[in-house]
PDB file of N, CA, C and O in Angstrom, chain B, residues numbered from 101:
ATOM      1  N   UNK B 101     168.885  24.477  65.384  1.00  0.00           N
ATOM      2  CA  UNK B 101     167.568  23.962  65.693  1.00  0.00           C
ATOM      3  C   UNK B 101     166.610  25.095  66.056  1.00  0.00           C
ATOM      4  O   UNK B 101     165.591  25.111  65.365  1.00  0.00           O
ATOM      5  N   UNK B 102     166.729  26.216  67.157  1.00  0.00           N
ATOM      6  CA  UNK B 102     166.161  27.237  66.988  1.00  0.00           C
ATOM      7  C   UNK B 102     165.895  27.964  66.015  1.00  0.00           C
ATOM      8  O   UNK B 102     164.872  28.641  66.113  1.00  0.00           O
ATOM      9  N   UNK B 103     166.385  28.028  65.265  1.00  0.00           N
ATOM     10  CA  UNK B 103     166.382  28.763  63.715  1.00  0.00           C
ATOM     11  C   UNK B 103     165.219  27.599  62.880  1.00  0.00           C
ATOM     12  O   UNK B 103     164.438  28.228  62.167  1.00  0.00           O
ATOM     13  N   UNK B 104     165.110  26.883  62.867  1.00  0.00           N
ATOM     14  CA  UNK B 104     164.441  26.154  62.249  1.00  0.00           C
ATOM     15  C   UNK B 104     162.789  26.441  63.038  1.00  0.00           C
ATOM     16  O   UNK B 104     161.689  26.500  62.490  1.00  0.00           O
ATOM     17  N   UNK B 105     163.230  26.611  64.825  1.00  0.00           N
ATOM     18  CA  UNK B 105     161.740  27.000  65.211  1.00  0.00           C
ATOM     19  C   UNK B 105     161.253  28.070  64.708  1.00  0.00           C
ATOM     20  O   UNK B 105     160.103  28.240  64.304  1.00  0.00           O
ATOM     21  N   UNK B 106     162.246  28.917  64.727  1.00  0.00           N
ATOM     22  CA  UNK B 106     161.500  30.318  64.652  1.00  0.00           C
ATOM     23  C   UNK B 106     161.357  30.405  63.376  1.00  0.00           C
ATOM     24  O   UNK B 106     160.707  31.449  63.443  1.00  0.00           O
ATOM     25  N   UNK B 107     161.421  30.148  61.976  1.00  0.00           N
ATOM     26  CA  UNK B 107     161.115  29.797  60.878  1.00  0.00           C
ATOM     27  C   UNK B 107     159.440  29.593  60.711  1.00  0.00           C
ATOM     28  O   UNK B 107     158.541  30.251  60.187  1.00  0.00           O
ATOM     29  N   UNK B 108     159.532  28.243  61.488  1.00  0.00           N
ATOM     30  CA  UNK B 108     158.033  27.436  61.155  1.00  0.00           C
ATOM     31  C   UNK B 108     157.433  28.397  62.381  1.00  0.00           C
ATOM     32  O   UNK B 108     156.336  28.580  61.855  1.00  0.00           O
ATOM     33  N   UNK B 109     157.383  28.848  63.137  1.00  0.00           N
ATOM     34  CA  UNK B 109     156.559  29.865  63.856  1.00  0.00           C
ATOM     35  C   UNK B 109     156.061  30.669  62.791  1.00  0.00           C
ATOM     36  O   UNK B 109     154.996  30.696  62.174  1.00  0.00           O
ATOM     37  N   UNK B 110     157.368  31.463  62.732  1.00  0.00           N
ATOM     38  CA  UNK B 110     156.656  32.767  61.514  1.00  0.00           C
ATOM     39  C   UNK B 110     155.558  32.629  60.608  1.00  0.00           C
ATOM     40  O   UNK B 110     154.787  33.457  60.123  1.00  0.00           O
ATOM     41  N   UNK B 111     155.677  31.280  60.485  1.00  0.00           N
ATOM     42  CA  UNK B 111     154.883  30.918  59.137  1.00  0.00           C
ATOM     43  C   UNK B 111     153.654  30.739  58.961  1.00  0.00           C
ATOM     44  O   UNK B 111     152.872  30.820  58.014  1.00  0.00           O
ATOM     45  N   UNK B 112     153.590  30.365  60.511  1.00  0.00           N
ATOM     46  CA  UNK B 112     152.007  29.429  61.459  1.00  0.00           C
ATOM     47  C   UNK B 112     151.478  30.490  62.131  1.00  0.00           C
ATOM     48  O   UNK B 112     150.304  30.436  62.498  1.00  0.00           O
ATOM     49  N   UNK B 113     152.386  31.775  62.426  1.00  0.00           N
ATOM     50  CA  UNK B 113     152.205  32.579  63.482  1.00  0.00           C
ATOM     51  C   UNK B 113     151.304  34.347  62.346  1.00  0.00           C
ATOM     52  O   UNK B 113     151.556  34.951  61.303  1.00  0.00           O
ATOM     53  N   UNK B 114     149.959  34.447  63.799  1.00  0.00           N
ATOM     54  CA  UNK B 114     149.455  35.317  63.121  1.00  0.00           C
ATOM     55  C   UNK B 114     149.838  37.100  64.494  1.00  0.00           C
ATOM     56  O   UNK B 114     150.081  36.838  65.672  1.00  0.00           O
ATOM     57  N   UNK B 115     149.816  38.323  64.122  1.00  0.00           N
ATOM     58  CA  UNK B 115     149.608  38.757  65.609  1.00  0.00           C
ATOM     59  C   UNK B 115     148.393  39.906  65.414  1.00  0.00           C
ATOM     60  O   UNK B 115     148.336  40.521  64.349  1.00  0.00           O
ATOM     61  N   UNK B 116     147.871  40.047  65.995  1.00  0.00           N
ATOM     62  CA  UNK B 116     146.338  40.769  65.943  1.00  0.00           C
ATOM     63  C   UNK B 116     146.460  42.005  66.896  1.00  0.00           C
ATOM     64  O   UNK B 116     146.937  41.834  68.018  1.00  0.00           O
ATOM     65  N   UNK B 117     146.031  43.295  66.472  1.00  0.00           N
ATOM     66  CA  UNK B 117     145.718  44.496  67.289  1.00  0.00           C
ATOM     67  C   UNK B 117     143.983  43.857  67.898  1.00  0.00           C
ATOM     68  O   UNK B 117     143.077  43.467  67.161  1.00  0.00           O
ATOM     69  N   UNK B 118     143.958  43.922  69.320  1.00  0.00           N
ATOM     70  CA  UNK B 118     142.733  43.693  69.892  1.00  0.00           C
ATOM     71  C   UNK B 118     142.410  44.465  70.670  1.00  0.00           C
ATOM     72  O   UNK B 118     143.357  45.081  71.159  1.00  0.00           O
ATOM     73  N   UNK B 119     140.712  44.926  71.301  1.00  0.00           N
ATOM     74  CA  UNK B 119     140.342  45.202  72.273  1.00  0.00           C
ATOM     75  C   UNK B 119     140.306  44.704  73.187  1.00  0.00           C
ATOM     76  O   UNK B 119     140.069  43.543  72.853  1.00  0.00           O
ATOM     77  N   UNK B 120     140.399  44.743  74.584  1.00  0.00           N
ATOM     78  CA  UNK B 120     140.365  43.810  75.699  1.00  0.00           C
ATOM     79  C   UNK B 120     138.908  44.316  76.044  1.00  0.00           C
ATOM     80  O   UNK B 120     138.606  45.380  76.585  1.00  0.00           O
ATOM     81  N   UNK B 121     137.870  43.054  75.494  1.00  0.00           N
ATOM     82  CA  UNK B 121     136.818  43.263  75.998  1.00  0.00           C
ATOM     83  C   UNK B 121     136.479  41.889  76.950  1.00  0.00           C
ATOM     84  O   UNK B 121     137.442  41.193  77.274  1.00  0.00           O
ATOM     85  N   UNK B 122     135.292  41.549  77.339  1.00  0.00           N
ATOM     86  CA  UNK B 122     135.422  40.319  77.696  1.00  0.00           C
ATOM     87  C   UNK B 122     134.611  39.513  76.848  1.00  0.00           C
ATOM     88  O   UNK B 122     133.598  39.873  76.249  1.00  0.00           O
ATOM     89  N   UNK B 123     135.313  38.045  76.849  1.00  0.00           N
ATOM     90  CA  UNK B 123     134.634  37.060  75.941  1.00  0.00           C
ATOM     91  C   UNK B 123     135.473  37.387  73.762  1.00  0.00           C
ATOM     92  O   UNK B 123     135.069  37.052  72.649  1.00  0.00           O
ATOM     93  N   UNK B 124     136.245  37.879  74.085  1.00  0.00           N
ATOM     94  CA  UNK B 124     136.754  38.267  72.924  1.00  0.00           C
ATOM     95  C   UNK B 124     137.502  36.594  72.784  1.00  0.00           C
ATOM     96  O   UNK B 124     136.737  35.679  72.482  1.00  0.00           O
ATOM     97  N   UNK B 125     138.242  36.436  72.900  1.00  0.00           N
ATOM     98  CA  UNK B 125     139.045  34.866  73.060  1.00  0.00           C
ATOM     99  C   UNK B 125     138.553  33.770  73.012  1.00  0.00           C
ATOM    100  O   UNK B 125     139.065  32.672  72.796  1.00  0.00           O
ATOM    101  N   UNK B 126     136.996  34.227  73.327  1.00  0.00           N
ATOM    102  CA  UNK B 126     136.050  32.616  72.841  1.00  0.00           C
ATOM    103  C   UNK B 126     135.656  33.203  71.624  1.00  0.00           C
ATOM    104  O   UNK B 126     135.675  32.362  70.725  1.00  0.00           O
ATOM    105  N   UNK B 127     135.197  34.663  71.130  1.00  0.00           N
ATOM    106  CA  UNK B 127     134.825  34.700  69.918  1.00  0.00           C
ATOM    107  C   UNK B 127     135.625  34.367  68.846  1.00  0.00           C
ATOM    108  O   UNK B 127     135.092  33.903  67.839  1.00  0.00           O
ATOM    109  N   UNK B 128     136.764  34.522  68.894  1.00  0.00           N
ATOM    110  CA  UNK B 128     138.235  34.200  68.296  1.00  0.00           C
ATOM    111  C   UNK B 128     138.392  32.850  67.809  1.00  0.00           C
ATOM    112  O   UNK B 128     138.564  32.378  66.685  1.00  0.00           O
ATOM    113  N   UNK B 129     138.275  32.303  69.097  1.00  0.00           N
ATOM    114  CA  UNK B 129     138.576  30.569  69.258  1.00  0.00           C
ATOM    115  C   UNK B 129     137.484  30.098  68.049  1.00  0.00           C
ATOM    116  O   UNK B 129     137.875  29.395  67.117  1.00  0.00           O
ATOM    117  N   UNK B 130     136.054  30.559  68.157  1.00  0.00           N
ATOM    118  CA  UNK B 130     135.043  30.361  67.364  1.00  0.00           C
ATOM    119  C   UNK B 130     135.639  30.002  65.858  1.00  0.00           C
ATOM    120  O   UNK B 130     135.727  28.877  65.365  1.00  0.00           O
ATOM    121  N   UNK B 131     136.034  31.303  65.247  1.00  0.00           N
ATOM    122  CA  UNK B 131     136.443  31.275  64.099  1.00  0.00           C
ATOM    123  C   UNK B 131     137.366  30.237  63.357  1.00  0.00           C
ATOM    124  O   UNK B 131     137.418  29.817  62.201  1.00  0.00           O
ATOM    125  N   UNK B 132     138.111  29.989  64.579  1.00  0.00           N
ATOM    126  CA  UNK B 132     139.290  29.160  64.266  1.00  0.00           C
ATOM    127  C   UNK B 132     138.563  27.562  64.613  1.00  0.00           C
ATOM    128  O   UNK B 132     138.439  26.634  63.815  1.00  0.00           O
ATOM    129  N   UNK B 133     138.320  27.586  65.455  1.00  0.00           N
ATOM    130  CA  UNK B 133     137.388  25.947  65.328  1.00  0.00           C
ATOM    131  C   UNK B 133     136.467  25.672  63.975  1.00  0.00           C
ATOM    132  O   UNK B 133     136.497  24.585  63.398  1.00  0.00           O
ATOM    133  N   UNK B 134     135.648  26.776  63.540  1.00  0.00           N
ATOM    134  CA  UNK B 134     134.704  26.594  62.905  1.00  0.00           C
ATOM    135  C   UNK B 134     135.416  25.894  61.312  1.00  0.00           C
ATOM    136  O   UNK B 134     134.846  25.143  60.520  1.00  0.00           O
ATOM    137  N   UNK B 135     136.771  26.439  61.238  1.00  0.00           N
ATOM    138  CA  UNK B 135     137.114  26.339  60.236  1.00  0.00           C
ATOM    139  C   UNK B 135     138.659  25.356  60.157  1.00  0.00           C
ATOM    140  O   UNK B 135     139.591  25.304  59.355  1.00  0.00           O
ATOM    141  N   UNK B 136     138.307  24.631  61.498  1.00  0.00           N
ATOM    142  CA  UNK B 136     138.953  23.007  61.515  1.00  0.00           C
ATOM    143  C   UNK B 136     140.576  23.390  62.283  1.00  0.00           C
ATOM    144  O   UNK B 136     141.250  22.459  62.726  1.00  0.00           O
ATOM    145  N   UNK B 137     140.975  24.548  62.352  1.00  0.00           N
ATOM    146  CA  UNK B 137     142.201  25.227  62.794  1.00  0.00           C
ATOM    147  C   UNK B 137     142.854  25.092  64.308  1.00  0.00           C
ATOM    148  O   UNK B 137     142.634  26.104  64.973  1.00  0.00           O
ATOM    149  N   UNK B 138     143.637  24.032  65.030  1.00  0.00           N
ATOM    150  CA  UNK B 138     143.819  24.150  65.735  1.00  0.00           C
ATOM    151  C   UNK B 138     144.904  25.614  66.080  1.00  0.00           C
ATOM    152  O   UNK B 138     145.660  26.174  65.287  1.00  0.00           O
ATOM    153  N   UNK B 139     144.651  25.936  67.489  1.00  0.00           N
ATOM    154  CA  UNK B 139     145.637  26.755  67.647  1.00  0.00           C
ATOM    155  C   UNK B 139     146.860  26.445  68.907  1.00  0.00           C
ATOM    156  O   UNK B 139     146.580  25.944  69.996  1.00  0.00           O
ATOM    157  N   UNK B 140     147.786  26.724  68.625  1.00  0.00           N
ATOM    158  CA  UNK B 140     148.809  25.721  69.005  1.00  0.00           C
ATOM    159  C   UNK B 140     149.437  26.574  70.468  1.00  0.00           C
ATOM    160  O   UNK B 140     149.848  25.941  71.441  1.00  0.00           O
ATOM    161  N   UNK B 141     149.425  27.624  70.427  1.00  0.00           N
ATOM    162  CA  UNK B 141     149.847  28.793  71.344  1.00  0.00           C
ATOM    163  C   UNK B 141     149.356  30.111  71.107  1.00  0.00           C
ATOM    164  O   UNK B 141     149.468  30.507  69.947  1.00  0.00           O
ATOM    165  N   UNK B 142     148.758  31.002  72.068  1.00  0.00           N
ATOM    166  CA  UNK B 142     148.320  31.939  72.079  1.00  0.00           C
ATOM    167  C   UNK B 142     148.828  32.618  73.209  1.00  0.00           C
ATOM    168  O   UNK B 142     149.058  32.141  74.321  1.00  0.00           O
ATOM    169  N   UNK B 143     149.041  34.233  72.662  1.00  0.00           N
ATOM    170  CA  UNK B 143     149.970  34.781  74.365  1.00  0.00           C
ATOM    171  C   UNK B 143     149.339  36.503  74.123  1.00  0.00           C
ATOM    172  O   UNK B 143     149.595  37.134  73.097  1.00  0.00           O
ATOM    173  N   UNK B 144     148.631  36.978  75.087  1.00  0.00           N
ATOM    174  CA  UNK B 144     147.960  38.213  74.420  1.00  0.00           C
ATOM    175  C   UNK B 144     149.215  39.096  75.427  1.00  0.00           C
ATOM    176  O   UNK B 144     150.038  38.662  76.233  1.00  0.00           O
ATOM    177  N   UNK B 145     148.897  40.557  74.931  1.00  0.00           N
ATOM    178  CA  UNK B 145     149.597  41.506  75.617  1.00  0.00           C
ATOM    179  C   UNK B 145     149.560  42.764  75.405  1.00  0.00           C
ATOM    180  O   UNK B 145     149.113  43.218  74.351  1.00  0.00           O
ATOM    181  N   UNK B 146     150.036  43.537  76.402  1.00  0.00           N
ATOM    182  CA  UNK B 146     149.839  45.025  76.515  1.00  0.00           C
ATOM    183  C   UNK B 146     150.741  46.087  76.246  1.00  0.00           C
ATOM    184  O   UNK B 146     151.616  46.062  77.112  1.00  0.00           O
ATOM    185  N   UNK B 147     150.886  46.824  75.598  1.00  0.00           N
ATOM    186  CA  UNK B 147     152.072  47.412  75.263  1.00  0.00           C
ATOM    187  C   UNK B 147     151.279  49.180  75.392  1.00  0.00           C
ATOM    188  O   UNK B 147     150.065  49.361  75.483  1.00  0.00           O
ATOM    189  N   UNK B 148     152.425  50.391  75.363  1.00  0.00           N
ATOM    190  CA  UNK B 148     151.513  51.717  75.719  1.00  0.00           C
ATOM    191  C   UNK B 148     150.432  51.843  74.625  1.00  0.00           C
ATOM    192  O   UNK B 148     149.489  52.508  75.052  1.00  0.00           O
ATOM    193  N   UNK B 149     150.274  51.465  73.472  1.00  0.00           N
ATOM    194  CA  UNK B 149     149.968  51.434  71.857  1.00  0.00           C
ATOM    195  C   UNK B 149     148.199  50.230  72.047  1.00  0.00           C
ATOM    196  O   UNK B 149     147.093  50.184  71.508  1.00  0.00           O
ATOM    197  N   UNK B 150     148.654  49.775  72.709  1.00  0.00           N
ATOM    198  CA  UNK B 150     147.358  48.944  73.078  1.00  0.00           C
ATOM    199  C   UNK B 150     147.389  47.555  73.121  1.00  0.00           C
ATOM    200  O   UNK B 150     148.486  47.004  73.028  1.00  0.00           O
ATOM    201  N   UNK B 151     146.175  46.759  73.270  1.00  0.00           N
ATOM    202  CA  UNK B 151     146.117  45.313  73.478  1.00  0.00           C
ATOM    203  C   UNK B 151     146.950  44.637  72.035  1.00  0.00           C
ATOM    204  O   UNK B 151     147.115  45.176  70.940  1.00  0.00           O
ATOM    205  N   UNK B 152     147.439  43.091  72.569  1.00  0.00           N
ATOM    206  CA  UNK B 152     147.693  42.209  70.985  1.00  0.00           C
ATOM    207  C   UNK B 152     147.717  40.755  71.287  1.00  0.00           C
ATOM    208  O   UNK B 152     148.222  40.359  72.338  1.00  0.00           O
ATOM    209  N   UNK B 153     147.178  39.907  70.388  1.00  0.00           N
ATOM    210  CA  UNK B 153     147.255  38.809  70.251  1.00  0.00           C
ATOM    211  C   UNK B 153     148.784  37.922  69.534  1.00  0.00           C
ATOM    212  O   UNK B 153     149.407  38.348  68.562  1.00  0.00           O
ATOM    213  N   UNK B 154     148.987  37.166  69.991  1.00  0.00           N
ATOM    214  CA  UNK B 154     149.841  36.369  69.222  1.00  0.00           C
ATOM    215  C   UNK B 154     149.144  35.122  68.835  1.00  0.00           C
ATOM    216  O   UNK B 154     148.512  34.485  69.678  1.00  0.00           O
ATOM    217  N   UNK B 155     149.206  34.849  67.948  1.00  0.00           N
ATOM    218  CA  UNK B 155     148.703  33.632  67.911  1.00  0.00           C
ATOM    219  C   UNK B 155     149.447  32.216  67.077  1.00  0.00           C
ATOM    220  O   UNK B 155     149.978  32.395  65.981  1.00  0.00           O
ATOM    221  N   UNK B 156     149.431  31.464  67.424  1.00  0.00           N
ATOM    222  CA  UNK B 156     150.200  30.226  66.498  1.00  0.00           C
ATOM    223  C   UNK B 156     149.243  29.323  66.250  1.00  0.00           C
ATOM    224  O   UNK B 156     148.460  28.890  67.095  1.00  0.00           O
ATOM    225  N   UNK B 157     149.291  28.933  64.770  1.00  0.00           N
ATOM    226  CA  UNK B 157     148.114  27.923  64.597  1.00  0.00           C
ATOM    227  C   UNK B 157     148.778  26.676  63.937  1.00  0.00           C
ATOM    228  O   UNK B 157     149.945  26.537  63.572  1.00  0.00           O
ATOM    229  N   UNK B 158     147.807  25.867  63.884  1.00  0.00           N
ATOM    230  CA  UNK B 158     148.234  24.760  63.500  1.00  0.00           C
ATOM    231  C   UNK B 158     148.361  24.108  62.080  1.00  0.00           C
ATOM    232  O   UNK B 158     148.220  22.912  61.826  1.00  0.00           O
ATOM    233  N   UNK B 159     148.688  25.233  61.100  1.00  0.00           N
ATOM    234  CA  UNK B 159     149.074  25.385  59.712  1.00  0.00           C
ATOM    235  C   UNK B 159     149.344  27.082  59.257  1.00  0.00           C
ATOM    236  O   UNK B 159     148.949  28.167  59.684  1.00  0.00           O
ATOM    237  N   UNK B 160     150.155  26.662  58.258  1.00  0.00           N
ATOM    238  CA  UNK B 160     150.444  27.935  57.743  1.00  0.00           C
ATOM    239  C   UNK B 160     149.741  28.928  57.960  1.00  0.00           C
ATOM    240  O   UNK B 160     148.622  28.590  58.346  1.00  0.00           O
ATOM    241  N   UNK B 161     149.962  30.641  57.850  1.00  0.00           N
ATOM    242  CA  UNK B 161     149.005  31.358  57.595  1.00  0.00           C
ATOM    243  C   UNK B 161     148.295  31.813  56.405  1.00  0.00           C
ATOM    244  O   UNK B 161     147.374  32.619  56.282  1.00  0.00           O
ATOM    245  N   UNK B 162     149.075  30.958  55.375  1.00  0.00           N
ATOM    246  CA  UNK B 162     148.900  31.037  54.044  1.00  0.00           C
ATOM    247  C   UNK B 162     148.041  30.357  53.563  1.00  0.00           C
ATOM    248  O   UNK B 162     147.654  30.575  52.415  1.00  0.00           O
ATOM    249  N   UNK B 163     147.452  29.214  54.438  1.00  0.00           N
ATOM    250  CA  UNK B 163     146.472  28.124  54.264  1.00  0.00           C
ATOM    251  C   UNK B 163     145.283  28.699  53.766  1.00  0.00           C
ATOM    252  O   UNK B 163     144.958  29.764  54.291  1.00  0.00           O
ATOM    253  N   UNK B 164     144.465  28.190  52.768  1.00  0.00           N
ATOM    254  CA  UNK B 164     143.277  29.117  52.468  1.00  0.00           C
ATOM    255  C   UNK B 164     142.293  29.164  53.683  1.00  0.00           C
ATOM    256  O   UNK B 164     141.526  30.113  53.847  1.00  0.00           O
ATOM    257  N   UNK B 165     142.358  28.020  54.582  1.00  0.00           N
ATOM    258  CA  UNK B 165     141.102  28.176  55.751  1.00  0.00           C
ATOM    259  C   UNK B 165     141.716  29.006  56.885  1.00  0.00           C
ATOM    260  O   UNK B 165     140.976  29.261  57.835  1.00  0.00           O
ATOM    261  N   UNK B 166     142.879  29.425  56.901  1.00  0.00           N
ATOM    262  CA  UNK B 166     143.554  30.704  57.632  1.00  0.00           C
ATOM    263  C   UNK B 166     143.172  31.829  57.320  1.00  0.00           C
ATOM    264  O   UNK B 166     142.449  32.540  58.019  1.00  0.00           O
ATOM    265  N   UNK B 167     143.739  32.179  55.944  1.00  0.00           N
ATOM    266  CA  UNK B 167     143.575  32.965  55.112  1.00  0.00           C
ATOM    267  C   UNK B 167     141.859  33.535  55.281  1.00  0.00           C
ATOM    268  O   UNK B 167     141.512  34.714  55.208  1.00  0.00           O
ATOM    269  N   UNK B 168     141.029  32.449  55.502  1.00  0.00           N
ATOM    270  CA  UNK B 168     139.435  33.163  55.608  1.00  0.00           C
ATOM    271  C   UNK B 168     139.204  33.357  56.910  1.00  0.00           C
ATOM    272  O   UNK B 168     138.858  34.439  57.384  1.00  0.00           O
ATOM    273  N   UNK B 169     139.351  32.511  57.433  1.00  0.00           N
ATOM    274  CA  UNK B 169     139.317  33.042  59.046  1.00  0.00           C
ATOM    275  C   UNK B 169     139.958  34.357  59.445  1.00  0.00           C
ATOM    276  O   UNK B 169     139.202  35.075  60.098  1.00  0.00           O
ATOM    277  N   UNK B 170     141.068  34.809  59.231  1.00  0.00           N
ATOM    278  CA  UNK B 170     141.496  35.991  59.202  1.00  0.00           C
ATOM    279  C   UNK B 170     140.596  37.085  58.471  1.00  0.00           C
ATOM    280  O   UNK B 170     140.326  38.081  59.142  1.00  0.00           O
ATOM    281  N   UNK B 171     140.189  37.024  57.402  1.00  0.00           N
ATOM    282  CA  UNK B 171     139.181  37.974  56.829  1.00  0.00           C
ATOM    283  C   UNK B 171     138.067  37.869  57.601  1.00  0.00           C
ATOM    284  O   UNK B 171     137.593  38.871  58.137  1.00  0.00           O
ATOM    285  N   UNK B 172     137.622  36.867  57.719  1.00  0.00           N
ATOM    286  CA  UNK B 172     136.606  36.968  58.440  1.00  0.00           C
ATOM    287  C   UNK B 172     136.260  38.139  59.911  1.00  0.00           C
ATOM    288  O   UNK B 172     135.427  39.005  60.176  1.00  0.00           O
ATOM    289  N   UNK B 173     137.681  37.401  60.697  1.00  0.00           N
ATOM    290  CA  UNK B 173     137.997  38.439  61.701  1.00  0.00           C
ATOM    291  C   UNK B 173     138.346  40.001  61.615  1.00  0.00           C
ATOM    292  O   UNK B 173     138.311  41.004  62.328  1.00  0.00           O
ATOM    293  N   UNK B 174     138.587  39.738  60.738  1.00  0.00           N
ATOM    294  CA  UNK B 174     138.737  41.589  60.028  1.00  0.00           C
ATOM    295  C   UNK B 174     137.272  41.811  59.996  1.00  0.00           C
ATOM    296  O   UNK B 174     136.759  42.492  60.884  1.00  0.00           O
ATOM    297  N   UNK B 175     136.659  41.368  59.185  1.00  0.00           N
ATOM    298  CA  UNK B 175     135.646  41.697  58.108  1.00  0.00           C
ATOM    299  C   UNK B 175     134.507  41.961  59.561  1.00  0.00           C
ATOM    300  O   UNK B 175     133.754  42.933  59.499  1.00  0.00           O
ATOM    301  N   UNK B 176     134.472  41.289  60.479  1.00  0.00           N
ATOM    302  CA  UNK B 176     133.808  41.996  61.704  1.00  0.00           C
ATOM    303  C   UNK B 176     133.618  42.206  62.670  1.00  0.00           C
ATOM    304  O   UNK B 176     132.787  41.944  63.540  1.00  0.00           O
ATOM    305  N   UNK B 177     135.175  43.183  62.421  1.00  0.00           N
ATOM    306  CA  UNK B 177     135.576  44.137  63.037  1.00  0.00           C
ATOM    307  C   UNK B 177     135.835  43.660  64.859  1.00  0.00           C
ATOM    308  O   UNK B 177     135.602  44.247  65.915  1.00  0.00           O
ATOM    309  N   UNK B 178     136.476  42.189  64.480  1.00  0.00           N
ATOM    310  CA  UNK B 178     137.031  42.034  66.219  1.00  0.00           C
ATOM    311  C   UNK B 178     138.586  42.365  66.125  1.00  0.00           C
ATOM    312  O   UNK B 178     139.160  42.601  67.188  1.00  0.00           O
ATOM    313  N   UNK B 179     139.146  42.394  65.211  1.00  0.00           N
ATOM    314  CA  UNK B 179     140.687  42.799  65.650  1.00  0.00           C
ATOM    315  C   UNK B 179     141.234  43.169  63.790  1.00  0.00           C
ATOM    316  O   UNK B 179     140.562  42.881  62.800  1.00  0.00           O
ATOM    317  N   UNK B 180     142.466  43.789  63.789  1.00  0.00           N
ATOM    318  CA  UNK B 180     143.266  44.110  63.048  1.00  0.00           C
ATOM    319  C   UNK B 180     144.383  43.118  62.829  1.00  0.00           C
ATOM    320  O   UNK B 180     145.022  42.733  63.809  1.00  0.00           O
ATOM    321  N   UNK B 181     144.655  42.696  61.676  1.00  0.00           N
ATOM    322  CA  UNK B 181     145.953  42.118  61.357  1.00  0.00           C
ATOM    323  C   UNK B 181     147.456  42.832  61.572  1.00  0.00           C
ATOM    324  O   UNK B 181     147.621  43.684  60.699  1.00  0.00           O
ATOM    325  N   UNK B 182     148.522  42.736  62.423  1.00  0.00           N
ATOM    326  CA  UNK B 182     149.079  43.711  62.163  1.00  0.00           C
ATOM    327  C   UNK B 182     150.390  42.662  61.008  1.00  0.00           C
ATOM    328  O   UNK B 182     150.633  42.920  59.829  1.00  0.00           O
ATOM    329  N   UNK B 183     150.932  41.664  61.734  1.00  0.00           N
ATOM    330  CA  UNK B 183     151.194  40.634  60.640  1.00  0.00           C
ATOM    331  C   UNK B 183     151.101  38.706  60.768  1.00  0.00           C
ATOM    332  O   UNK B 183     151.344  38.009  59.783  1.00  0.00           O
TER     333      UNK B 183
END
């Protein structure tokens, strides 16, 4: 049964290189509302290498309205995909 979670995680699950600025997490949230996406779990963190997002959403990441939301978030320049 765990194996089956961590499966459909991977799948749903995005993780992001971020800045810790403030108000970054509502700009985020933005993207993902705008484009109907619930997000199911989010867990940020610090490592020596720098800030990161985890994120789990509420469809694939393969989904095309994932898929743009993620570019989008690239495209200006609030965080990095790492996978």
């Amino acid at each position: 049964m765990s194996q089956m979670l961590t499966d459909r995680a991977s799948e749903n699950q995005i993780l992001l290189a971020i800045e810790d600025k403030p108000g970054l997490l509502h700009q985020l949230s933005r993207y993902f509302r705008d484009e109907g996406i619930n997000l199911t779990s989010l867990h940020t963190f610090r490592t020596p290498n720098g800030y990161y997002m985890r994120i789990n959403l509420g469809c694939k990441r393969s989904a095309p309205e994932a898929e743009h939301t993620i570019r989008a978030i690239i495209a200006d320049g609030l965080a990095t995909l790492i996978s």
